[in-house]
C-alpha positions in Angstrom: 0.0 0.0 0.0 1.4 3.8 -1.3 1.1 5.8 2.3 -2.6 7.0 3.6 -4.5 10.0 2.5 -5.8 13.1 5.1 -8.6 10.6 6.3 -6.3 8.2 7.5 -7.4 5.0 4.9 -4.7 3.3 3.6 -4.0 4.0 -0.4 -4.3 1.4 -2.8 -2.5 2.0 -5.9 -4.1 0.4 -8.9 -3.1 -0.9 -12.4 -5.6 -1.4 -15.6 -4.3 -3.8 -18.1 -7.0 -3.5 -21.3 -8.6 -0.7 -21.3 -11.3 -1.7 -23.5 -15.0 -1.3 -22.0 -14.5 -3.1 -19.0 -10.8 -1.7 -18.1 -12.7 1.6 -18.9 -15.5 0.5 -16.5 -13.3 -0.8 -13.4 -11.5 2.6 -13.9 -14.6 4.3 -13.6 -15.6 2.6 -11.0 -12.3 2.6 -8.8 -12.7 6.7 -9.4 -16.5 6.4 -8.0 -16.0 4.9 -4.6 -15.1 7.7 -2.3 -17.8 9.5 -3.2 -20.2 6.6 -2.5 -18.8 4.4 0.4 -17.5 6.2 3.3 -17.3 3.3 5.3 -14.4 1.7 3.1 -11.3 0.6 4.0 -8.7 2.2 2.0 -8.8 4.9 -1.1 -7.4 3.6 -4.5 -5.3 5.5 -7.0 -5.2 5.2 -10.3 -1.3 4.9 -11.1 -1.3 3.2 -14.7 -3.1 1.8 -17.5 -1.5 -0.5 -20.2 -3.2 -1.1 -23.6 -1.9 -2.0 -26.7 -3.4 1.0 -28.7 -1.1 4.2 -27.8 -4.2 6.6 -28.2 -6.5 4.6 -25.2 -3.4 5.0 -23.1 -3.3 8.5 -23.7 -7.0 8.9 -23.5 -6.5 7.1 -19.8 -5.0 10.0 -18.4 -6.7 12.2 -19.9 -9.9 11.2 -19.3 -10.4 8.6 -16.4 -7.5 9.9 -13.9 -4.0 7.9 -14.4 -1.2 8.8 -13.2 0.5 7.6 -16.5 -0.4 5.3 -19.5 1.7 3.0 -21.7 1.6 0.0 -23.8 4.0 -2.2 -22.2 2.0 -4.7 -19.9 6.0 -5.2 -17.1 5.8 -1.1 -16.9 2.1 -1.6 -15.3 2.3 -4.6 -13.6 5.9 -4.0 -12.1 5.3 -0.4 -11.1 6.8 0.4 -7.6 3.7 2.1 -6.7 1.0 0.0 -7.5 -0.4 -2.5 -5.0 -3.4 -4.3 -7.4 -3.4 -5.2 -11.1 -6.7 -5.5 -13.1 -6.6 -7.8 -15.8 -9.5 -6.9 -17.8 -7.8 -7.6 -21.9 -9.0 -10.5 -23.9 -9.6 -13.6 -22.3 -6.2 -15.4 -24.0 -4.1 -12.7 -22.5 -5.5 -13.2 -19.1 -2.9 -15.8 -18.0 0.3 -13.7 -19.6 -1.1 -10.7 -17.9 -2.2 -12.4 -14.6 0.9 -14.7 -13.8 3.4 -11.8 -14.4 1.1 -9.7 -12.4 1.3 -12.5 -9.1 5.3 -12.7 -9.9 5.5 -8.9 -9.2 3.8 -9.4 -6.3 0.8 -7.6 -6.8 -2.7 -8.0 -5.9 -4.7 -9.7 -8.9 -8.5 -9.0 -10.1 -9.0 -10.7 -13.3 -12.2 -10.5 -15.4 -14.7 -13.6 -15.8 -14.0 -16.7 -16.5 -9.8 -15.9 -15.6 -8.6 -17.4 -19.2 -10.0 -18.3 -22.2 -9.5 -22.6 -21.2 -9.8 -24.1 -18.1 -5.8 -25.4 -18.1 -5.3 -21.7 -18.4 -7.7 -20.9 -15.6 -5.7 -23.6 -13.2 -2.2 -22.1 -14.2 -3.4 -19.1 -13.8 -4.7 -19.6 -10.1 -1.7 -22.2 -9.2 0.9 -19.1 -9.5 -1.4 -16.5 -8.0 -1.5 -19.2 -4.7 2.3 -19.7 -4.8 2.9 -16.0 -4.7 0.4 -15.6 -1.5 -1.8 -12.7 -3.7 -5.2 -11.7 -3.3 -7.4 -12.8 -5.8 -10.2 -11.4 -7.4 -12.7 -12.6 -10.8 -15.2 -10.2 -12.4 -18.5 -12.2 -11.5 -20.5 -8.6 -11.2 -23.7 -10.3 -10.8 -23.0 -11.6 -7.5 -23.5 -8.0 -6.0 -27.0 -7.2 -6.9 -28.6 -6.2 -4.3 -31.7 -8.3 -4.8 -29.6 -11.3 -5.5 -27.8 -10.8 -2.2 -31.1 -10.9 -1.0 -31.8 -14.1 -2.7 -29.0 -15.6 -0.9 -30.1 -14.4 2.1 -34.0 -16.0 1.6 -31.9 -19.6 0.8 -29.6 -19.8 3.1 -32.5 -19.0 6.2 -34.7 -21.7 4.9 -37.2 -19.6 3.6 -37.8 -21.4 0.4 -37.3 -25.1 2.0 -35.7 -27.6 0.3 -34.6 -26.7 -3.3 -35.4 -29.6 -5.7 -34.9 -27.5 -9.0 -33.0 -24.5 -10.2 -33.4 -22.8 -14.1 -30.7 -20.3 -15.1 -29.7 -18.7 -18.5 -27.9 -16.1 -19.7 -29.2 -15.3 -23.5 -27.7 -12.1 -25.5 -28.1 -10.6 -28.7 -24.4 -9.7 -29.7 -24.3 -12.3 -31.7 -27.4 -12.3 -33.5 -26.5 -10.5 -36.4 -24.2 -12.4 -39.0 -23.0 -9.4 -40.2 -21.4 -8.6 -36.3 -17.6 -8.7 -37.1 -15.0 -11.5 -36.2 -14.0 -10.2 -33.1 -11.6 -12.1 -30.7 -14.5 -13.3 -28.8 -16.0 -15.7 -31.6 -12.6 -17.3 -32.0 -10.5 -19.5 -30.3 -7.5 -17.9 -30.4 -8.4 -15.1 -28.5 -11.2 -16.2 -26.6 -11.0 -19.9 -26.1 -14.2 -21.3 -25.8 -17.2 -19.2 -27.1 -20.6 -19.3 -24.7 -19.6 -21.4 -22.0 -16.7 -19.5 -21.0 -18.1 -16.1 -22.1 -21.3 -16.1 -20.5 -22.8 -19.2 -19.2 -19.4 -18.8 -16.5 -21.7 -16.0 -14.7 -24.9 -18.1 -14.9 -23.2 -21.1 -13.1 -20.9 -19.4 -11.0 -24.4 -17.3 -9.8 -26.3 -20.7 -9.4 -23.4 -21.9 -7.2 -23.4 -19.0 -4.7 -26.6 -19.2 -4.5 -27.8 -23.4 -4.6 -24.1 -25.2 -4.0 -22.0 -27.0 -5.9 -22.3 -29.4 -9.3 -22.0 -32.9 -8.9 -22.5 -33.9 -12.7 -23.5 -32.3 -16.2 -25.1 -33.7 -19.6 -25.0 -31.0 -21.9 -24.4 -30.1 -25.8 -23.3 -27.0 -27.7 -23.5 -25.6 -31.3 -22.2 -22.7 -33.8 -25.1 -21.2 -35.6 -23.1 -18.8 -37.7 -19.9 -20.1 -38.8 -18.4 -17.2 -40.6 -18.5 -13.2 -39.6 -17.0 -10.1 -41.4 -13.5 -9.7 -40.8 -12.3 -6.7 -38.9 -10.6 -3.6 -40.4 -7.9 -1.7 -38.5 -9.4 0.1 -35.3 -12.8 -1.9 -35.8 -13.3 -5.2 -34.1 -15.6 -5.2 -30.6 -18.7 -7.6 -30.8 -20.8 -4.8 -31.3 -19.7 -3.9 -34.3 -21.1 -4.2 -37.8 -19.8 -5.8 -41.3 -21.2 -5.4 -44.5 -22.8 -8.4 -47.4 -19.7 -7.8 -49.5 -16.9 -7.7 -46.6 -14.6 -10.7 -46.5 -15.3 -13.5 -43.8 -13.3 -15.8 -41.5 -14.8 -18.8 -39.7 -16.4 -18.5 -36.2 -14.1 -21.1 -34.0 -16.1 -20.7 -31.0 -19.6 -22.1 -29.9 -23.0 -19.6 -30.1 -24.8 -21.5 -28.2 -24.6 -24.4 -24.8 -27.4 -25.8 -23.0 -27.0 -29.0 -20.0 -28.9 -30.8 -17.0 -27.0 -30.3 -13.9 -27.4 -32.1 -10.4 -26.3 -30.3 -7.6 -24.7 -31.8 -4.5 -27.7 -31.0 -2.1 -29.7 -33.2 -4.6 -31.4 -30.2 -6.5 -31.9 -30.8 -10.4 -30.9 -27.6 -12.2 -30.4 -26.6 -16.5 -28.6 -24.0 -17.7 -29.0 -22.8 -21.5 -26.8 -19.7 -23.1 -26.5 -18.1 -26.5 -25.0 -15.1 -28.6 -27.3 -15.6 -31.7 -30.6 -15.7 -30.5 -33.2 -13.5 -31.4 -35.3 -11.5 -28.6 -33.6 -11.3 -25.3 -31.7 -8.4 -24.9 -29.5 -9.2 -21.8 -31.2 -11.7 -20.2 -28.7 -13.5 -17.0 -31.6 -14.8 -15.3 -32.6 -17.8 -13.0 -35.4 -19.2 -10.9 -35.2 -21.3 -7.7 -37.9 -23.5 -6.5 -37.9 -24.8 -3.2 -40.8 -27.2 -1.5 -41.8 -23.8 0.5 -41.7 -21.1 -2.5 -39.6 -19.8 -5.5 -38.2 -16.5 -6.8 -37.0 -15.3 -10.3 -34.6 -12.3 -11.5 -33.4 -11.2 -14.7 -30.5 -8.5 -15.4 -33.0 -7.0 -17.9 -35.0 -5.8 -14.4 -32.4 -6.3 -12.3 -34.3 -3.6 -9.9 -37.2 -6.1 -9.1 -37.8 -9.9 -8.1 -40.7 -12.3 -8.0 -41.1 -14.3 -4.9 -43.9 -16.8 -4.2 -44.3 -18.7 -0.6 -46.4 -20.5 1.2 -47.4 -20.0 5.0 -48.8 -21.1 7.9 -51.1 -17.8 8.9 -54.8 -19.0 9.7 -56.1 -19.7 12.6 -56.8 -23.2 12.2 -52.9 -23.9 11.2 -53.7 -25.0 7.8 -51.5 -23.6 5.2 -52.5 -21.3 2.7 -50.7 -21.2 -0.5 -50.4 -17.5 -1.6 -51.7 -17.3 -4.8 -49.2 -15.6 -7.3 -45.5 -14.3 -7.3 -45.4 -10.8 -5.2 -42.4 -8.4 -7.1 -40.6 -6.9 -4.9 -38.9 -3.7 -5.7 -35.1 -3.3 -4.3 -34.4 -0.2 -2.3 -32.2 1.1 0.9 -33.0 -1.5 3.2 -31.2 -3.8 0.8 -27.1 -4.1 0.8 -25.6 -1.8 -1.3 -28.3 0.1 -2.9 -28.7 3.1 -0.1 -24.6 4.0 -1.1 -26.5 5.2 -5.1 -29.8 6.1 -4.3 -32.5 6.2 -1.3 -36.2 4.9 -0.9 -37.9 2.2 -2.4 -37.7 1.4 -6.3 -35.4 4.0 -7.5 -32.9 1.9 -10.2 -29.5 0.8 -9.9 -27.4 -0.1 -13.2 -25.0 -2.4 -14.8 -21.7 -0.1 -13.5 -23.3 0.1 -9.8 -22.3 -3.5 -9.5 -19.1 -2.9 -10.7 -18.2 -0.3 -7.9 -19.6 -2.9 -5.7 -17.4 -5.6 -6.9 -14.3 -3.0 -6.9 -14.9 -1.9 -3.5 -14.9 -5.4 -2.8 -11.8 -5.9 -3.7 -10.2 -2.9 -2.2 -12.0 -3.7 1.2 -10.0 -7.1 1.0 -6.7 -5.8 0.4 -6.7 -3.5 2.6 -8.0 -5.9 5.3 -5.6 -8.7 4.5 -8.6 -11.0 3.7 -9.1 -13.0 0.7 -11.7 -11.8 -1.6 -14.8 -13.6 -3.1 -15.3 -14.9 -5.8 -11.6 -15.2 -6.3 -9.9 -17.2 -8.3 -11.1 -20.3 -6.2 -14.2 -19.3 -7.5 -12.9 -19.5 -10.8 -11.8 -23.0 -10.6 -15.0 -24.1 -9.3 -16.7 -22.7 -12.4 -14.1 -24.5 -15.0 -14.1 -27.5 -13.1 -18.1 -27.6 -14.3 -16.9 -26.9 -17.6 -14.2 -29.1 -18.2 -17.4 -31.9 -17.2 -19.3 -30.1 -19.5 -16.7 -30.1 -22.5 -16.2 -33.4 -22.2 -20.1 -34.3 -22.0 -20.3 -32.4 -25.8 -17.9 -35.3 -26.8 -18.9 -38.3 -25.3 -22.7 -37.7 -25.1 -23.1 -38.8 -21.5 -23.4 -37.5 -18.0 -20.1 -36.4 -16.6 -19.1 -36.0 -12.8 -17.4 -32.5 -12.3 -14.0 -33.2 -10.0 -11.6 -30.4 -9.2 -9.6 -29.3 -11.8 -6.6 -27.3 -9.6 -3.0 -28.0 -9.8 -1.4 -29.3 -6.4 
């Protein structure tokens, strides 16, 4: 930690590598928490941001608050005064940038899923463990307010006994064929398409929330095989092509869908896709328990439906309520009184993001290690490794621990 400030917190010193959307967002976010959480531990500083284009660098200290910018990934990560690195640059690079980051010595947040495989997720967290670093993975969704509330409900026994669990995560930003070749729909610079991009947060979400995975049976499938290559400063997944632009294939899957059982005997499926048509943004599940349910979506990520049953007349019969009540997050939930006050007045996407940063921050500056770190992350590609090799063989496959000794 770089000295204390006039109120006495400790000083952080943080390090963006990728600064992309989300490097842009975590530096947002970083810049936001003062003003919103007075109770945290320690104030971060904004010392360097790396990216391989000169100009978003430059635009980093201009804009967002570094100290300095560059393009060379040791000057950010080995930089006397920074304390944490955030890894936020395609999902390939995450092991170059996260395993040089742990050698330095420095405190490591990497973005969802950590890696692009899983034997790059397990390398990745063996040498982040050997260096004695604390450990951070962007699963955002985690710090809704309503979903900490959801965990809350579960873990009290409000719902009973769960027996099933639904979760999804379908998005649009790969719905159009002319959406350019971006790293994200291939291999290379990805790894796996869906299931590392976006089904990580729906099962990593599920196991917060219901436990761990015993066994998966799923499939998976590329819908649209070839995209519009890139040209030079193009190439996010929101981006458009045009009919006559030159392709390359799509080396990633669209789409994955599998039957889960979880170890507290709960049945659970999962499906996930880039190229379907309708749902905006939808990371949703629904739990069902033998006392009541609930459901929440990301697209209303400000509301929940919860149904359960009770024991309220006179004779002691129990009355089954009839219909799902929504309940509208507001201050008496954690977190949401730091944006806004009263009932039903809407946090965003980014809110959850200063959440997840102040997180962080809280844990180095308290010694602790944070969750979901990259434990977390190896529960999540351990289910995908059994899910990998269920797409080859067809069959239920047991999910076993995936870490290096």
């Amino acid at each position: 930690m770089t000295g204390t400030t006039e109120d006495n917190k400790p000083t952080i010193g943080i390090a963006v590598v990728g600064f992309g959307w989300m490097g842009q967002a975590h530096s947002r976010s970083y810049a936001r928490i003062p003003s919103l959480f007075p109770d945290r531990l320690a104030n971060p500083r904004l010392v360097i941001c790396c990216d391989n284009v000169a100009a978003r660098a430059d635009l980093a200290v201009r804009d967002f608050g570094f100290a300095e910018g560059t393009t060379d990934v040791a000057a950010a990560v080995e930089h006397p005064d920074v304390d944490a690195v955030i890894v936020c640059g395609p999902n390939m690079l995450h092991e170059a940038h996260s395993v040089a980051a742990a050698a330095a010595g420095k405190h490591v947040f990497c973005e969802k899923p950590v890696g692009g495989t899983p034997d790059q997720t397990v390398r990745i967290e063996k040498a982040a463990r050997e260096a004695g670093v604390i450990t951070g993975v962007g699963y955002n969704y985690r710090w809704a307010p309503l979903v900490r509330y959801a965990k809350q409900l579960i873990a009290e026994g409000v719902l009973g006994d769960i027996t099933n669990y639904r979760g999804r995560f379908f998005s649009m930003y790969g719905a159009d064929p002319l959406g350019l070749l971006s790293w994200r729909f291939e291999h290379d610079g990805a790894g796996y398409g869906v299931s590392t991009d976006i089904l990580s947060h729906s099962v990593d979400l599920a196991m917060m929330l219901n436990g761990p995975i015993d066994s998966v049976v799923g499939v998976a499938e590329t819908f649209i095989k070839e995209r519009p290559l890139p040209k030079p400063g193009e190439g996010t997944h929101y981006d458009r092509g045009h009919p006559d632009d030159p392709t390359g294939p799509v080396t990633n899957e669209d789409y994955a869908g599998c039957i889960v059982r979880f170890a507290n005997g709960a049945i659970g499926n999962f499906e996930t896709s880039r190229a379907i048509m309708g749902p905006k943004s939808q990371m949703a599940f629904e739990i069902y328990g033998t006392k009541g349910s609930l459901s929440w979506n990301l697209e209303t990520m400000n509301e929940m439906d919860i149904f359960l049953t009770d024991l309220d007349d006179s004779s002691g019969h129990r009355l089954l309520h009839d219909g799902y009540t929504k309940v509208y997050t507001g201050d008496r939930f954690p977190f949401q009184g730091n944006f806004v006050p009263g009932d039903a007045n809407s946090i965003g996407y980014e809110d959850l993001k200063v959440i997840e940063c102040l997180q962080f921050l809280n844990a180095i500056a308290s010694g602790e290690q944070h969750e979901p770190g990259f434990n977390e992350a190896i529960g999540y590609v351990s289910f995908q490794s059994a899910l990998i090799r269920s797409w080859d063989s067809g069959r239920w496959e047991n999910v076993t621990d995936v870490r290096l000794p």
